[in-house]
C-alpha positions in Angstrom: 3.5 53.8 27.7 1.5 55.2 30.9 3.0 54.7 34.3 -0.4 53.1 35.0 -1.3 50.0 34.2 -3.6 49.4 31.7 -7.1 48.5 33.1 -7.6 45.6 30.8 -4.0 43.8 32.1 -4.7 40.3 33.2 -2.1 40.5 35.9 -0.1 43.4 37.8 -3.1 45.3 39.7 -1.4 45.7 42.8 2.1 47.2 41.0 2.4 51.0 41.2 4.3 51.2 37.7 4.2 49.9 34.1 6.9 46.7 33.6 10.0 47.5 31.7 9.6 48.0 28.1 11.9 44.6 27.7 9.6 43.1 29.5 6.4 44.0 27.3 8.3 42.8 24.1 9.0 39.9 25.5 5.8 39.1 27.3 3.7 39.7 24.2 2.9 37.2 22.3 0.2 38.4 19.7 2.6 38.6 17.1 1.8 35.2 16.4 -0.5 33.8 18.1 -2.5 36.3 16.2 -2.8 33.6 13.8 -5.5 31.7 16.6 -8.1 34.6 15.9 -10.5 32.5 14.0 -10.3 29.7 16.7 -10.6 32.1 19.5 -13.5 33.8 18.2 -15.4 30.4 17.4 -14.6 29.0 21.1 -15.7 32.3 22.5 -18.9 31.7 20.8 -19.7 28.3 22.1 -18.6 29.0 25.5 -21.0 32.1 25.7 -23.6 29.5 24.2 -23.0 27.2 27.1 -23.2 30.0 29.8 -26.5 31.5 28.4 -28.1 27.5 28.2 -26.9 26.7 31.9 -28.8 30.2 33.0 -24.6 31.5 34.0 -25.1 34.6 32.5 -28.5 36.3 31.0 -30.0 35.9 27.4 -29.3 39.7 26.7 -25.9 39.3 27.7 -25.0 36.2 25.3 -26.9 37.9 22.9 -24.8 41.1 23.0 -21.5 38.8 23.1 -21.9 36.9 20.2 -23.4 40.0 18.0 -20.0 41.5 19.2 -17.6 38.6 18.6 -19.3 38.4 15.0 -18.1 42.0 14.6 -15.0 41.3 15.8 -14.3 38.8 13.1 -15.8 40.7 10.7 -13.4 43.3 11.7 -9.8 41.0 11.7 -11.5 39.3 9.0 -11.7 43.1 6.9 -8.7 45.0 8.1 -6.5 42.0 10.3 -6.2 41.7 14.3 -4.1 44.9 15.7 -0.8 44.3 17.2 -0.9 45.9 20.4 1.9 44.5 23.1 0.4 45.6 26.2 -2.7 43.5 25.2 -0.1 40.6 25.3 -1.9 37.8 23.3 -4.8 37.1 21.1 -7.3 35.8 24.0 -6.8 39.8 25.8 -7.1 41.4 22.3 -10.5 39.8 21.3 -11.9 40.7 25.0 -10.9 44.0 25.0 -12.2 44.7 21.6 -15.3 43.2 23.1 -15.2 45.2 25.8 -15.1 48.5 23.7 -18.0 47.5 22.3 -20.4 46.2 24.6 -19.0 47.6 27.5 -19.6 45.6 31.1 -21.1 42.5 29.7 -17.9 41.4 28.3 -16.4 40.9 31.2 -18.8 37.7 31.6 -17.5 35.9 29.3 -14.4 34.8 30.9 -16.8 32.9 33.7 -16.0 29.5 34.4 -13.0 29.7 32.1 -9.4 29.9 32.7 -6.7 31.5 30.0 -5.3 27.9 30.4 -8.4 26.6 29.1 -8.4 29.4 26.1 -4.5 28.4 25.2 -5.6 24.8 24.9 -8.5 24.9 23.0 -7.6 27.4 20.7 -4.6 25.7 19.7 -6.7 22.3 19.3 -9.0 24.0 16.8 -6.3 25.8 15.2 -4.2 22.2 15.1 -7.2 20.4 13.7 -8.2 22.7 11.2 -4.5 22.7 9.9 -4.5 18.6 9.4 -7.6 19.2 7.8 -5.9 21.6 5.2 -3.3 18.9 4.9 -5.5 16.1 4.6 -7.0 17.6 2.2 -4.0 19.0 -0.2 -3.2 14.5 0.2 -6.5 13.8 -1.4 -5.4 16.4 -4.6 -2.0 14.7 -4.5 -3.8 11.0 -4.6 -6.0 12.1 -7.0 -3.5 13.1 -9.7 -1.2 10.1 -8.9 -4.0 8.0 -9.2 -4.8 9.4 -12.4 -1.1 9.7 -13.9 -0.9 6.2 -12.4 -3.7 4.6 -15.2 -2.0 6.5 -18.0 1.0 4.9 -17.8 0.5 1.3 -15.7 2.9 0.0 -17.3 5.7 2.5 -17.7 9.1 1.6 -16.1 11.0 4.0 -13.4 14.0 2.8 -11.1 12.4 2.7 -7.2 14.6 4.2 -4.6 15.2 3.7 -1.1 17.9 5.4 1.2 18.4 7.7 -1.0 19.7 5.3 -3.7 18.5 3.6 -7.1 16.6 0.4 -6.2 15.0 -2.5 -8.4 13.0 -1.5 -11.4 9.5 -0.4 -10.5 6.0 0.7 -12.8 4.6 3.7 -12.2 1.2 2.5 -10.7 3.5 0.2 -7.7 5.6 4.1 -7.4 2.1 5.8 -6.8 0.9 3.0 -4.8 2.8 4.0 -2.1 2.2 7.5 -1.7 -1.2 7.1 -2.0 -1.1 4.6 1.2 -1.2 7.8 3.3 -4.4 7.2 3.8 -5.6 10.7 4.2 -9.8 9.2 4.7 -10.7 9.9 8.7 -9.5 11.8 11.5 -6.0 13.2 10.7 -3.5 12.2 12.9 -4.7 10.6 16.1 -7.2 8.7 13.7 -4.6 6.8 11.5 -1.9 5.8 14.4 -3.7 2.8 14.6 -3.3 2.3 10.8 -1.2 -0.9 10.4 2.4 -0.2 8.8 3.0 -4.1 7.9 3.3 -4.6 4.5 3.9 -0.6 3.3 7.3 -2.2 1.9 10.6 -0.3 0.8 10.2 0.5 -2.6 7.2 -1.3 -4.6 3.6 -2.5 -3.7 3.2 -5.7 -1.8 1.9 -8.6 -4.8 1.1 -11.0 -2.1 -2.1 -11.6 -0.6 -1.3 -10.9 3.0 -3.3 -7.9 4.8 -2.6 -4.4 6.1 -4.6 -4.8 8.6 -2.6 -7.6 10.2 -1.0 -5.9 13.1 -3.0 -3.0 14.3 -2.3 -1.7 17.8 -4.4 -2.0 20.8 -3.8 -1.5 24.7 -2.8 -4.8 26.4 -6.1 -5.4 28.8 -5.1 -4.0 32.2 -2.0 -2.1 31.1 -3.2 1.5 29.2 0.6 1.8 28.0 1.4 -1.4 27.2 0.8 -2.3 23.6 0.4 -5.1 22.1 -0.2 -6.5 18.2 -3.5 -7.8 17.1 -4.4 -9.4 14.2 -8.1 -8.7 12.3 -9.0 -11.4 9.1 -9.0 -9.3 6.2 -9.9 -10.9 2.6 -8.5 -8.2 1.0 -4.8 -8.2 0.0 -2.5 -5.7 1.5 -1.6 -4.6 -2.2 -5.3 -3.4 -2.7 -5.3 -1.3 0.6 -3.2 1.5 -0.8 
């Protein structure tokens, strides 16, 4: 490593000398936040779209951005994102890629952005996107329980719960359940509001009560204070798997 600095360091302009090698290692991060390339890439793109619209930074300038970025990702995409430890994480790698290949006009698109506000939004795509894959591999798993499920409505299985045989169950009340993860909607922050009454220990719910009997809502006048609520439903909680 040089005794200099690297010019494209974030940090440590007014130091004479390189940090220890120790330090590098474990200041570097790219290993795997490399991983957040895709997501960094998009967000680099839209925030270059807002500067360009708000008349921050100059149409040839965005334009020469996001022709860059695209090769950028066509790049990681081809031949995966270099691991280089003085560059630290994936937000400096990307921007000095950029840099090499549009030179001073790079350097513009870190205006009116923090790394803060890179960390936190590339991580919110990145978390996103990954629900999405999961919500996603739920619908296959409904969709085959669902269909194994009619084949054999009336086939018996024991039910268990804490880890030990429970009452005699079919297999349509066994799929029932799984299927009541309810992977329709936002993932996550969309389904805590999803009522758990009724989801039962071991077989479907026969009775007409409703799911969506206790869903839950801010008290008025107290964000953190929750309270239960109760929304008429005509359709059983045994249908709302």
């Amino acid at each position: 490593m040089p005794d200099e600095p690297p010019s494209q360091r974030t940090w440590g302009g007014r130091f004479a000398a390189s940090p220890a090698e120790l330090m590098t290692r474990i200041n570097a991060s790219i290993g795997f936040d490399k991983r957040l390339w895709r997501e960094d890439i998009a967000a680099s793109k839209a925030h270059a779209a807002m500067l360009r619209d708000q008349k921050i930074i100059s149409e040839a300038d965005a334009a020469a951005i996001l022709e860059g970025l695209d090769q950028i990702a066509a790049e990681y995409e081809r031949d995966g994102v270099p691991e280089r430890l003085e560059l630290e994480d994936i937000h400096m790698t990307v921007e000095h890629r950029l840099a090499e290949l549009i030179g001073e006009a790079a350097g513009r698109l870190h205006t009116a952005r923090s790394r803060n506000d890179q960390v936190a939004t590339d991580f919110r795509l990145w978390v996103r996107g990954s629900c999405d894959e999961v919500v996603d591999s739920i619908r296959g798993l409904q969709r085959v329980l669902v269909s194994r499920a009619e084949e054999h409505a009336d086939t018996i299985m024991p039910g268990f719960t804490h880890l030990q045989v429970a009452q005699p169950v079919t297999k349509l009340a066994s799929s029932s359940k799984a299927c009541r993860a309810r992977a329709a909607g936002p993932p996550v922050s969309g389904n805590i509001d999803t009522p758990s009454a009724y989801a039962n220990a071991a077989a479907a719910n026969t009775t007409p009560a409703t799911r969506s009997a206790t869903g839950v809502r801010p008290r008025p006048g107290a964000a953190t204070s929750p309270r239960a609520t109760y929304t008429p439903d005509p359709t059983p909680g045994y249908a709302q798997a």
